[in-house]
N, C-alpha and C positions, 0 to 999 in steps of 0.2 A: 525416464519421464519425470517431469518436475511437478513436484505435489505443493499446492499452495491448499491452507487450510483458514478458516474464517472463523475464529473463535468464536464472536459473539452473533454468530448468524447458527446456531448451532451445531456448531464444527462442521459446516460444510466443505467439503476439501473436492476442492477443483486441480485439472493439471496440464500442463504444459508442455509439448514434446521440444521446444525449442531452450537453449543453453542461453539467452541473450536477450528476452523480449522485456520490456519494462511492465511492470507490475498490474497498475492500471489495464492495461494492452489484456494483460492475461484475463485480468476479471471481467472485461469488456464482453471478449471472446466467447466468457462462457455465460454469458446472460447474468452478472451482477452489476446493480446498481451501486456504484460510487461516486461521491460527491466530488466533482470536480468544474469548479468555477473560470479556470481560465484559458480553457482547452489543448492543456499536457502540455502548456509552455514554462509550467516551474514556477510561474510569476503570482502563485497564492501560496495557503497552505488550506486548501479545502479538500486537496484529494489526500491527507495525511494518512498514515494509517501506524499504526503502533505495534510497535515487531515483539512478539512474545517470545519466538525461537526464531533460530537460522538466522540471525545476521549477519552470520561470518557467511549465507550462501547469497549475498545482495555485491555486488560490486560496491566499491568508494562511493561518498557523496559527491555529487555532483555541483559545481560552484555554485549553483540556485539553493541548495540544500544547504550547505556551506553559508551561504547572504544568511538565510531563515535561523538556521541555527546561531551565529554571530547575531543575531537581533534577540534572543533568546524564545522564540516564534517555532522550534522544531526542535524537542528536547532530546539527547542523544538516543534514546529507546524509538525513536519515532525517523517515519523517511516521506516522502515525497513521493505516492505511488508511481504519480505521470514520469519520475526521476530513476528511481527504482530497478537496478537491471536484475533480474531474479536471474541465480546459476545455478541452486536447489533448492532442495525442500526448505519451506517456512511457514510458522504461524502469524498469524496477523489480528488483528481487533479493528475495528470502527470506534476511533475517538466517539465520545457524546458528543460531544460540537457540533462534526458532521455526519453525525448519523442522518438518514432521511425519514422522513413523518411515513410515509406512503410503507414503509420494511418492518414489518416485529422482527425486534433484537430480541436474543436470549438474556439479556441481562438489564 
């Protein structure tokens, strides 16, 4: 079972029985609110999120990922949740950008 963990939501750690679901999809599933503007087609960066640990358990970027980063719009530390294919355990943050007004964050 794959453990995704939410740093600045007070380490809430949620998880995944599936090897292959994109990131977004997982927090969806389990009732978290994340910012996402363009509905999982890669074509923002509002559903960002900021990889603390495990990014070696995220598959490659994806060419949307890849655009955003070549624009300097998606800094190597950071991924594309809707893009996102989680294969293990990782931590994650909520950029301030797109935190949402309606969620207390721990930080």
């Amino acid at each position: 079972m794959i453990q995704v963990t939410i740093d600045n939501l007070s380490g809430k750690t949620i998880y995944c029985n599936s090897k292959s679901e994109k990131l977004l999809d997982i927090l969806q599933e389990n009732h978290i609110d994340w910012m996402h503007a363009c509905g999982k087609k890669g074509r923002c960066t509002t559903c960002t999120a900021i990889i603390l640990s495990g990014s070696e358990n995220l598959e490659v970027r994806t060419s949307a990922e890849e655009k955003f980063a070549s624009q300097n719009r998606l800094p190597h530390n950071c991924r594309l949740s809707c893009q996102a294919i989680v294969k293990g355990d990782i931590v994650v943050k909520v950029p301030d950008l797109y935190k949402l007004p309606h969620i207390s964050y721990s930080e």
